[in-house]
C-alpha positions as CSV (number, residue, x, y, z in Angstrom):
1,X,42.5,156.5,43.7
2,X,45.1,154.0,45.8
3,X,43.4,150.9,44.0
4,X,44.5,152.4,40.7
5,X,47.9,153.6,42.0
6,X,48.4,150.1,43.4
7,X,47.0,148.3,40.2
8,X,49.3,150.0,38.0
9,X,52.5,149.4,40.6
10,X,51.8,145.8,40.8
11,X,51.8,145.4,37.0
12,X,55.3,147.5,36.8
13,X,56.8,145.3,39.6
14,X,55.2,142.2,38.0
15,X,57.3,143.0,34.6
16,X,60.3,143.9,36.6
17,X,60.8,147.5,37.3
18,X,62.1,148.3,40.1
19,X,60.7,152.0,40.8
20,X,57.4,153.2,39.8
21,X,58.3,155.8,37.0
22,X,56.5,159.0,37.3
23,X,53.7,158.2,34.6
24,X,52.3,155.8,37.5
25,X,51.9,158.7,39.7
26,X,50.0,160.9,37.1
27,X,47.7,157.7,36.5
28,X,46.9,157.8,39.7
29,X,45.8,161.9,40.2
30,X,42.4,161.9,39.6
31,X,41.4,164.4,36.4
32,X,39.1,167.3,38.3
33,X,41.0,168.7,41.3
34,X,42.4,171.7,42.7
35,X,45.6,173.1,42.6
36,X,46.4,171.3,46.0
37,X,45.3,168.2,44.7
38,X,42.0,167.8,46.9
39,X,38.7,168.0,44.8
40,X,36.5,170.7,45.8
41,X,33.0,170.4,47.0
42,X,32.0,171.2,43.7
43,X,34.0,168.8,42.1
44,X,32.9,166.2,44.1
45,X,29.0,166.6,44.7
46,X,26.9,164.8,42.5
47,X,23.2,164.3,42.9
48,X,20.7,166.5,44.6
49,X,23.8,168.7,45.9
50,X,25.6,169.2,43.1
51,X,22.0,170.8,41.6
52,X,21.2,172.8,45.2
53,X,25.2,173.9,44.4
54,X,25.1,174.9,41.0
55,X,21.3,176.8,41.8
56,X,23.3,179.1,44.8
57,X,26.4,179.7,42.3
58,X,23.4,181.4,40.0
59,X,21.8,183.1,42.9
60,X,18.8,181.4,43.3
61,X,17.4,179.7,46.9
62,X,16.2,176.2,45.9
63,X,14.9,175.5,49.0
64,X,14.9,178.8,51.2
65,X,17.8,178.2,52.9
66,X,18.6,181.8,53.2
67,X,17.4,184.0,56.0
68,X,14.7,186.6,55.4
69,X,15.0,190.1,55.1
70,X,17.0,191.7,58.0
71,X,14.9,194.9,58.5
72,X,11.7,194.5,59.6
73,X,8.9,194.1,57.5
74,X,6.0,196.9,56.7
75,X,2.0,196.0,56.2
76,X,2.9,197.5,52.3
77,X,5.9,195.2,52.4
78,X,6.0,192.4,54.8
79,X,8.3,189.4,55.1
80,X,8.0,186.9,52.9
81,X,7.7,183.3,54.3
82,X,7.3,180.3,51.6
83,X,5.6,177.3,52.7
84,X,4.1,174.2,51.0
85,X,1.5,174.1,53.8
86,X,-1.7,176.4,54.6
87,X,0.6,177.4,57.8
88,X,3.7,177.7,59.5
89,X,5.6,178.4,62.6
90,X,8.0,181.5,62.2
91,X,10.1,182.5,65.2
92,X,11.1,186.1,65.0
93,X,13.9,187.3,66.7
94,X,12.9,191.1,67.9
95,X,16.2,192.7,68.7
96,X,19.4,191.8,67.5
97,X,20.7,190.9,70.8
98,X,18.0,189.4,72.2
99,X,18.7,185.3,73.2
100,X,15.0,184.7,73.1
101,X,12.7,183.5,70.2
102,X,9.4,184.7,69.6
103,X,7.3,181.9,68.2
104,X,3.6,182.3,66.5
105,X,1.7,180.7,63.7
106,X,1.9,182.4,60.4
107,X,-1.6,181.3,58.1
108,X,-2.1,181.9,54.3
109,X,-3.7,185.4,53.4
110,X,-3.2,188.8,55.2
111,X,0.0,189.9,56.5
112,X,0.5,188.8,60.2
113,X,2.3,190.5,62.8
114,X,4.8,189.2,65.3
115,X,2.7,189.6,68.9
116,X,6.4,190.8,70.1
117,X,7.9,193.5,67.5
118,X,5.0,194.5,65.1
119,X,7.1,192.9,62.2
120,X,5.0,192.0,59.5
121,X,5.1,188.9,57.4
122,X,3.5,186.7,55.0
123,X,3.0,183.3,53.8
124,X,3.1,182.7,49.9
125,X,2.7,179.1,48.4
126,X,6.1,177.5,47.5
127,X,6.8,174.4,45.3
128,X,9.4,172.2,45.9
129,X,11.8,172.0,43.2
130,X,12.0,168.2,43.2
């Protein structure tokens, strides 16, 4: 944005004028921003972000980046846990308050239970979107 601001001043003070007239500043303003002038992150992300953007605007988790299910989960209606693997390691958080992690390995099949709460979850096959 400064390289075309400067660009189009030089060529004004090359032909003689004196101060930059105000069509020099609106050359300069890039097309897409805010109201304040600074693009937003959508604006601005291009690529794999702008896509893993636009897929949480719709409500969808590209790439389970949202947590699981606060309440814990039931044998009828356990957990769900993607995973591109045959297994995975799930920590499980018991209480609300508690500051310790309980870690185990979650396998493909039956509903497992966390050794700690009696939570139940599950692992189910995920694809990578990519």
């Amino acid at each position: 944005m400064a390289a075309r601001f400067l660009r189009a001043y030089g060529a004004l003070r090359a032909l003689g004028a004196r101060h930059p007239p105000a069509l020099v500043l609106r050359l300069a303003a890039p097309a897409r921003t805010a109201a304040g002038g600074v693009p937003t992150d959508e604006e601005q992300a291009t690529g794999l972000e702008r896509k893993v953007l636009e897929a949480v605007k719709q409500g969808t988790d590209p790439y389970s980046m949202f947590p699981p299910k606060s309440q814990g989960g039931t044998r009828e209606h356990p957990n769900l846990v993607p995973s591109v693997n045959e297994k995975r390691l799930v920590g499980c958080i018991c209480e609300e308050d508690n500051s310790a992690i309980i870690w185990f390995w979650l396998h493909k099949g039956e509903p497992q239970r966390c050794p700690s709460c009696g939570a139940y979850y599950k692992l189910v096959p995920h694809e990578v979107p990519h």
